[in-house]
C-alpha positions in Angstrom: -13.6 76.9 1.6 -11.3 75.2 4.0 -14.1 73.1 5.4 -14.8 71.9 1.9 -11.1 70.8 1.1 -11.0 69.1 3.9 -14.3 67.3 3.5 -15.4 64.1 2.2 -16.9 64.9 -0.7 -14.7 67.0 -2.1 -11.8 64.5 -1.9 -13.8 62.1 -3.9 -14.4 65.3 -6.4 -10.4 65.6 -6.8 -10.1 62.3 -7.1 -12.6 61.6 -10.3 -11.4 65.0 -11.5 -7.6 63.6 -11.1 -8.5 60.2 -12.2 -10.9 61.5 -15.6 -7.8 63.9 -16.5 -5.9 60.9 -16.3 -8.2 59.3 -18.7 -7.9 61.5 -21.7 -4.0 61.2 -21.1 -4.4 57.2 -22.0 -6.9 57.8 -25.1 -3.8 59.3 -26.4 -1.4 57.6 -25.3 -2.9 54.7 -26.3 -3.5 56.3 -29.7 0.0 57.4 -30.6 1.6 54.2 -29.5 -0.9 51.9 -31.4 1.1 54.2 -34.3 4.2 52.2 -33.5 2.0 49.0 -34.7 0.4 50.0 -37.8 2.9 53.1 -38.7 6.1 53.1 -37.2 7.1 56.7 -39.3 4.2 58.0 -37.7 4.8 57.1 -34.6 8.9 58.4 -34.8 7.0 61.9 -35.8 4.5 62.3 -32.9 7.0 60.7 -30.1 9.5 63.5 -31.7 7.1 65.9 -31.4 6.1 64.8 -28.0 9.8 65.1 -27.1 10.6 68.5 -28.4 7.7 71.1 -28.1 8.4 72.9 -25.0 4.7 73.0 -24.6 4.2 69.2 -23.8 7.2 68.8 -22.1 7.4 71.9 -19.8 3.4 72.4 -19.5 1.7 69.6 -20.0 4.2 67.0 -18.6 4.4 69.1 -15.2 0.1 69.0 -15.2 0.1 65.1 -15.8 2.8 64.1 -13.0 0.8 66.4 -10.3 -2.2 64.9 -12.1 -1.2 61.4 -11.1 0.4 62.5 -7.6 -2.7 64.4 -6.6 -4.8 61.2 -7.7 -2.9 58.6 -5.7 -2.5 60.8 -2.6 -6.0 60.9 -3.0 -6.6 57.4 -3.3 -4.8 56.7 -0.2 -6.4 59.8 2.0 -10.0 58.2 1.3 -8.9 54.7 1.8 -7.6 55.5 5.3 -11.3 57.2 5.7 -12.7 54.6 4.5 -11.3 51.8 6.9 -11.6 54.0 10.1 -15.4 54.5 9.1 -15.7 51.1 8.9 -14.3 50.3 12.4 -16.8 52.5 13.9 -19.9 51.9 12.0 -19.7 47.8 12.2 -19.0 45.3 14.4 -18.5 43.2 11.9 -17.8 44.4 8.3 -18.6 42.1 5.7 -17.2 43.5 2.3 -18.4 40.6 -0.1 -22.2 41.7 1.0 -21.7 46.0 0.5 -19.1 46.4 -2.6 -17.3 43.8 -5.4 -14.5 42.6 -5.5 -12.3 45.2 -7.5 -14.2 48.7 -5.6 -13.1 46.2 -2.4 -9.6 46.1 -4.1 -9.0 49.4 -5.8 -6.2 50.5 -3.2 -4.0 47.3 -4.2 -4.5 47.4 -7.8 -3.4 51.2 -7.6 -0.1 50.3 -6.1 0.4 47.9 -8.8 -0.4 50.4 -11.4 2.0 53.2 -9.6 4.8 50.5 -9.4 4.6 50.0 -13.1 4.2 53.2 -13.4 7.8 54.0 -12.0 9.0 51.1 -14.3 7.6 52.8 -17.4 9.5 56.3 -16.6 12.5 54.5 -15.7 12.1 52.7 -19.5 10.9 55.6 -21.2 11.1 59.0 -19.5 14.2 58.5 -17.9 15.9 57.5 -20.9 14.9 60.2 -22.9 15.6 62.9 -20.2 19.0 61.4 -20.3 19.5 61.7 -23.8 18.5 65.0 -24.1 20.1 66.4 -21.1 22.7 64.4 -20.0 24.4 62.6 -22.7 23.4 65.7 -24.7 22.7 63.5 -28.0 21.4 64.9 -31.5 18.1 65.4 -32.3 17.2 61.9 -34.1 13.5 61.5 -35.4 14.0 57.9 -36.0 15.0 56.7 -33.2 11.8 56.3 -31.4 10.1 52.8 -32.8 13.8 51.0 -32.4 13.7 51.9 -28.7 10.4 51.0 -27.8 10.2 47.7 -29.4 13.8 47.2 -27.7 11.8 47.9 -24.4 9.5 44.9 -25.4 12.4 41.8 -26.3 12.3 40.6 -22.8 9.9 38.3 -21.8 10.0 39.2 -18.2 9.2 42.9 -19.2 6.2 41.9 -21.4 4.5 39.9 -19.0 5.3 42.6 -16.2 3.6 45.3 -18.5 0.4 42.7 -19.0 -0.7 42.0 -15.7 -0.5 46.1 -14.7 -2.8 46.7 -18.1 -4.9 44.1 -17.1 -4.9 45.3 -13.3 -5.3 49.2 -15.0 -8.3 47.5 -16.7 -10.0 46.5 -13.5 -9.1 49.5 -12.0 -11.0 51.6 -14.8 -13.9 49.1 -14.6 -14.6 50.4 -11.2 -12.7 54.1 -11.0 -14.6 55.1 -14.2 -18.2 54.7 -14.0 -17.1 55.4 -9.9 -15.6 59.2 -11.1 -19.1 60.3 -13.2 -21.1 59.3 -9.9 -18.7 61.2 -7.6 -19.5 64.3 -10.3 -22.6 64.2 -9.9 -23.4 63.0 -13.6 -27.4 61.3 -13.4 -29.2 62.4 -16.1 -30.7 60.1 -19.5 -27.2 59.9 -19.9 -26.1 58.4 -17.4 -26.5 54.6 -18.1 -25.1 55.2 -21.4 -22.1 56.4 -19.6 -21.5 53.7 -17.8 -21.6 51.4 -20.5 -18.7 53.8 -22.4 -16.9 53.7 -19.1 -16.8 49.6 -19.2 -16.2 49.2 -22.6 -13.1 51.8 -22.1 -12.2 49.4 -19.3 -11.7 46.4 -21.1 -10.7 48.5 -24.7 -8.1 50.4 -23.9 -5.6 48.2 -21.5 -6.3 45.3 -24.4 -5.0 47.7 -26.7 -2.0 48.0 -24.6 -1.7 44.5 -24.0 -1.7 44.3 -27.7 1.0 46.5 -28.5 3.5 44.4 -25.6 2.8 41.3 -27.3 3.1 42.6 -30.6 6.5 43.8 -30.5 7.7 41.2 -28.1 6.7 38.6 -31.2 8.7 41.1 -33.8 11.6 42.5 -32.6 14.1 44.3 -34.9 16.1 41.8 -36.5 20.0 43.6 -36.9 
C-alpha cells in the first residue's frame, strides 16, 4: 500500500480525484453566485445558508480546503517528477514538440489561481469569519449581495479576478479532460467527455468573468 502512495500513478489518481472534487465545488459556486445577478434575494438566502448550517461550514468547508491543499501539493510533487525525468530521459527536451502550451504551463497557471485564491478568502471568507466570530455581529440575511458587489467597485480588483478566471479556464482546458484519462475513463464515452470537459473550460470561468464585470458596471448607488 505504501508502494502505491508513494508511486506515480497514484499521485496523478489524487490529483484528478482532488482536482474533479474541486470541480463540482465551482458548478456550485458558480451557480449560487450567478444568483447575485439575476436574483439578489436568492442569492442573500443561499449565502446565509451557506454561512450558518454547521454542516457546510464545519464539514464541508474543512473537506474543500484539504481538497485544494491536497490538489496543489500534488501539483507541485509531480511537477518536480516531472522535470527530474526529463533531465534524465533527454539531452535535449523540446516541450513545444511532446505537450501544448497550457499542459507545458499548468504549474504557473496553478500559482496564479492559488494566489487569487488567497485574495478571495481574504475578500470573502475572512470577512465573514470575522463577523461572525470576532466582531460577533447579528445574524443579517441581507447583507450578502451589498458586500459582494462592494467587493467588485474597484477596477483593479475586477481585472485581478479576470485574468485568474481566464488563467482557471486554461487550466480546466487541460486539468479536466487530463483527470478522466488519469481515472482511467476510455469507454464510448470517453470523447464525449472531453468535449463536456472543454466546454466546462471555457463556460464556467466566463460565467465568472461575467459576474465581475457585471457588478463592477452596477454598483450600489447610496
Amino acid at each position: 500500500m505504501s508502494g502505491l502512495i508513494k508511486s506515480s500513478i497514484a499521485r496523478k489518481v489524487v490529483m484528478a480525484l482532488s482536482g474533479l472534487f474541486l470541480v463540482i465545488f465551482l458548478v456550485l459556486h458558480v451557480t449560487i453566485n450567478l444568483a447575485s445577478v439575476f436574483s439578489p434575494d436568492f442569492f442573500n438566502e443561499a449565502s446565509h445558508f451557506m454561512g450558518y448550517n454547521p454542516i457546510v461550514q464545519f464539514l464541508m468547508q474543512p473537506i474543500l480546503v484539504a481538497g485544494v491543499i491536497v490538489h496543489f501539493v500534488m501539483g507541485f510533487v509531480l511537477e518536480i517528477q516531472n522535470k527530474n525525468a526529463r533531465g534524465m530521459a533527454y539531452v535535449k527536451y523540446k516541450g513545444s514538440e511532446n505537450a501544448s502550451w497550457v499542459s507545458r504551463n499548468m504549474i504557473y497557471s496553478g500559482l496564479v489561481i492559488l494566489a487569487f485564491l488567497f485574495l478571495h478568502f481574504y475578500d470573502f471568507w475572512i470577512h465573514e469569519m470575522a463577523y461572525k466570530y470576532v466582531e460577533v455581529k447579528p445574524e443579517d440575511p441581507t447583507r450578502y449581495y451589498a458586500e459582494t458587489v462592494e467587493k467588485f467597485e474597484p477596477f483593479w480588483r475586477t481585472i485581478l479576478y479576470v485574468i485568474a478566471f481566464v488563467l482557471l479556464s486554461l487550466h480546466l482546458w487541460h486539468g479536466f479532460a487530463s483527470s478522466l484519462q488519469s481515472m482511467g475513463v476510455n469507454n464510448k464515452y470517453t470523447e464525449g467527455f472531453k468535449k463536456f470537459a472543454k466546454i466546462f473550460a471555457v463556460v464556467v470561468p466566463l460565467a465568472f468573468v461575467f459576474i465581475a464585470i457585471y457588478h463592477h458596471l452596477n454598483p450600489i448607488t447610496h
